[in-house]
ROKELO-711525 format. One record per residue (C-alpha): z, x, y. Coordinates in steps of 0.001 Angstrom, whole numbers, plus 500000, padded with zeros to 6 digits. Example, Ala and Ser with C-alpha at 12.3 -4.5 7.8 and 13.67 -1.06 7.14 Angstrom:
% residues 2
507800512300495500 507140513670498940 
% end
This chain:
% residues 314
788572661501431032 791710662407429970 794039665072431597 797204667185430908 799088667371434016 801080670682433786 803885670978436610 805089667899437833 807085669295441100 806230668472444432 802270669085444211 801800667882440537 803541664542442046 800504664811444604 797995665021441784 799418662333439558 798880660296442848 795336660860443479 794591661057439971 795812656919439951 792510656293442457 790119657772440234 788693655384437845 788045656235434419 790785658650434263 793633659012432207 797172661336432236 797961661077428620 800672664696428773 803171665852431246 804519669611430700 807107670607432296 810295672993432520 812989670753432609 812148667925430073 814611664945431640 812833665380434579 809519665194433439 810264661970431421 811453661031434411 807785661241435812 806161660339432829 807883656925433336 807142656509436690 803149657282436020 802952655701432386 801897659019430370 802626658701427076 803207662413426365 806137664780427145 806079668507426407 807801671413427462 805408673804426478 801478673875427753 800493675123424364 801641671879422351 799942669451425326 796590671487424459 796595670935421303 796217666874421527 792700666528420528 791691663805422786 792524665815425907 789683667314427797 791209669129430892 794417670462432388 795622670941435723 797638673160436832 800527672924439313 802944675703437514 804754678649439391 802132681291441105 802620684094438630 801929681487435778 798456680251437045 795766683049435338 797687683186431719 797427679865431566 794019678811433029 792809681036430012 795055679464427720 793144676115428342 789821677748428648 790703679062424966 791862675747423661 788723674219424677 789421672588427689 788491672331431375 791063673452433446 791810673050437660 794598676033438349 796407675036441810 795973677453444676 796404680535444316 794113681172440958 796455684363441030 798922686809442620 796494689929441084 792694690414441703 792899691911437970 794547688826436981 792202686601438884 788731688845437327 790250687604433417 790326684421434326 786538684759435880 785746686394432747 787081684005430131 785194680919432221 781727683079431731 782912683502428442 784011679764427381 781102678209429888 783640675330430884 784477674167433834 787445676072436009 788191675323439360 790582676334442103 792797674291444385 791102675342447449 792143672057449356 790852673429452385 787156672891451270 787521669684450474 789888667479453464 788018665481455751 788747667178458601 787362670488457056 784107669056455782 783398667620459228 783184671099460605 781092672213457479 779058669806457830 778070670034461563 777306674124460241 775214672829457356 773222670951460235 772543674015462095 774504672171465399 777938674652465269 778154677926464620 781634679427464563 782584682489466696 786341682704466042 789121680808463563 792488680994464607 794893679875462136 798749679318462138 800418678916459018 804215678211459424 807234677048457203 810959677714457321 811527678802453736 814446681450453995 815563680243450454 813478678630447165 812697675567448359 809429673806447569 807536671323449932 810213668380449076 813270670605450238 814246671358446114 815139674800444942 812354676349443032 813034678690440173 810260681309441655 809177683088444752 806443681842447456 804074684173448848 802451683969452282 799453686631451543 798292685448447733 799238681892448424 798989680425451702 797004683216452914 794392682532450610 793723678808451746 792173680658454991 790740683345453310 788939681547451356 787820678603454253 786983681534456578 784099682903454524 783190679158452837 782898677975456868 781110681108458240 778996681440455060 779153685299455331 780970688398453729 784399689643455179 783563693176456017 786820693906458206 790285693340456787 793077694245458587 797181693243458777 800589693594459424 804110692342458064 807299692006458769 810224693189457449 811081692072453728 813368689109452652 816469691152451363 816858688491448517 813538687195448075 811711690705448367 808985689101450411 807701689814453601 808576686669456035 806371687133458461 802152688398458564 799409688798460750 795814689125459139 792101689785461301 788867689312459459 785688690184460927 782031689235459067 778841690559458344 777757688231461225 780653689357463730 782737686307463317 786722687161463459 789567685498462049 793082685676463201 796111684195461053 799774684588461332 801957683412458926 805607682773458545 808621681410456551 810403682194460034 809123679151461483 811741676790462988 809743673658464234 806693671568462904 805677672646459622 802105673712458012 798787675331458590 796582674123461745 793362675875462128 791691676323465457 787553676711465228 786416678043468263 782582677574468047 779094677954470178 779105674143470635 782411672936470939 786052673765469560 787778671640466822 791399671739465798 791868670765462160 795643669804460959 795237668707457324 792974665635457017 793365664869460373 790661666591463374 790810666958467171 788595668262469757 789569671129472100 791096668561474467 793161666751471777 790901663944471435 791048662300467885 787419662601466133 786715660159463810 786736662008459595 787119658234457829 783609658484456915 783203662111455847 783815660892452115 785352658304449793 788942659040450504 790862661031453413 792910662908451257 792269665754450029 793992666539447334 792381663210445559 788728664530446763 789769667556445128 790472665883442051 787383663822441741 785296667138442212 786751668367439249 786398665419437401 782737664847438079 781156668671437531 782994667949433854 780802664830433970 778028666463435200 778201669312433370 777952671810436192 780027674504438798 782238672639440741 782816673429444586 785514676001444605 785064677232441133 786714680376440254 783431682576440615 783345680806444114 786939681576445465 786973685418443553 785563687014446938 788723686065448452 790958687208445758 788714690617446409 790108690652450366 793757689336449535 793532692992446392 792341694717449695 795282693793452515 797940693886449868 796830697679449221 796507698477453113 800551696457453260 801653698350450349 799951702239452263 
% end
């Protein structure tokens, strides 16, 4: 298999990593912005192939998917770019900071029939597929999520402490990782959205601070706050607060309600996520079939995030 890596910042560094455990899998283009830098990388990772524009790695015949790790508000356009150069494409989380956006990019997969997929990490680390699979088993059912997502990101910064050239968003990005796990976990429809923000960054012209509820067809509620206020430990730990037992997920790792480590080194082939992530991808090309977290799979939360932006915005 052999992949255009498109963004090789912080997370594309990520990918290239996990993509070097995967057997039978080949970088053969980096695109990037700043073209020293992503020689730099290419280097580093042996790909022979340095663009700076996505349009001149697609055309290389012997390529047969992209990823994506670009800027948010370059994600749809260019998941349908590599859907209409014929190849399979994983977009980083978020698929999109639109719902309209996010329905093209639905379409054009229907349309093409290949294989697009979302970086909805959340469905795939350890410590998250523990939970789901206890649910799967019929032995948890979850009553309540609560979810804190916090950063201290007051300027562009990305998640290695370098200036980025575009804005962060805490409800179409980060929001969406529990959007999305909160319906994938409880299995049901959001039915109740509701939130709140903060005041607006005066440079950034974000809000800085969020509060969302969710509430299911089943009566299962969600609460997530969300800041780039935070001042302390950094990232997104999720509380599930269940009929049998409570679990604290932080990333790959899992604890029970009393802090006691519970064993995830057996939930797959790898504890990281990203690189589970990856090999999904790589195997429904294989397999010819949907991959877990496939854009018609994650478009239900791009449907809620359309819905609280419009109750922000009123």
């Amino acid at each position: 298999m052999k992949v255009i890596l498109a963004g090789p910042g912080a997370f594309g560094i990520k990918h290239l990593d996990a993509l070097k455990k995967i057997g039978g899998t080949e970088v053969i283009a980096i695109v990037g912005r700043e073209h020293k830098r992503s020689e730099e990388v290419a280097k580093k990772y042996g790909v022979p192939h340095v663009f700076t524009e996505l349009g001149d790695a697609l055309a290389l015949d012997e390529a047969d998917a992209a990823i994506l790790c670009t800027p948010t508000q370059m994600h749809a356009a260019q998941a349908i770019e590599c859907m209409q150069a014929g190849k399979h494409v994983e977009v980083e989380i978020p698929l999109a900071d639109s719902l309209a956006d996010a329905e093209d990019v639905n379409r054009v997969q229907k349309e093409t029939g290949l294989v697009c997929m979302v970086g909805h990490t959340r469905r795939f680390n350890p410590s998250h597929q523990y939970v789901h699979n206890k649910i799967r088993a019929g032995e948890l059912s979850i009553q309540q999520m609560d979810v804190q997502t916090y950063f201290f990101r007051r300027t562009n910064t990305n998640a290695l402490g370098e200036p980025r050239s575009w804005t962060d968003h805490l409800l179409w990005h980060h929001a969406a990782h529990t959007v999305d796990l909160f319906q994938y976990q409880t299995g049901e429809e959001i039915v109740e959205a509701h939130a709140m923000q903060g005041p607006k960054h005066p440079q950034l012209g974000i809000a800085m601070d969020m509060s969302i509820q969710l509430k299911t067809t089943g009566g299962k509620i969600l609460t997530l706050s969300l800041s780039f206020n935070n001042n302390g430990p950094l990232g997104t730990f999720f509380r599930y607060i269940c009929d049998n037992g409570t679990y604290i997920a932080r990333y790959d790792d899992l604890v029970d309600g009393y802090e006691k480590p519970v064993d995830v080194s057996k939930v797959d082939v790898s504890m990281n996520g990203i690189e589970l992530q990856d090999r999904e991808f790589l195997a429904a090309i294989r397999e010819d079939r949907e991959p877990n977290a496939s854009v018609a799979q994650v478009l239900p939360c791009y449907r809620v995030l359309h819905q609280i932006e419009q109750q922000l915005e009123s």
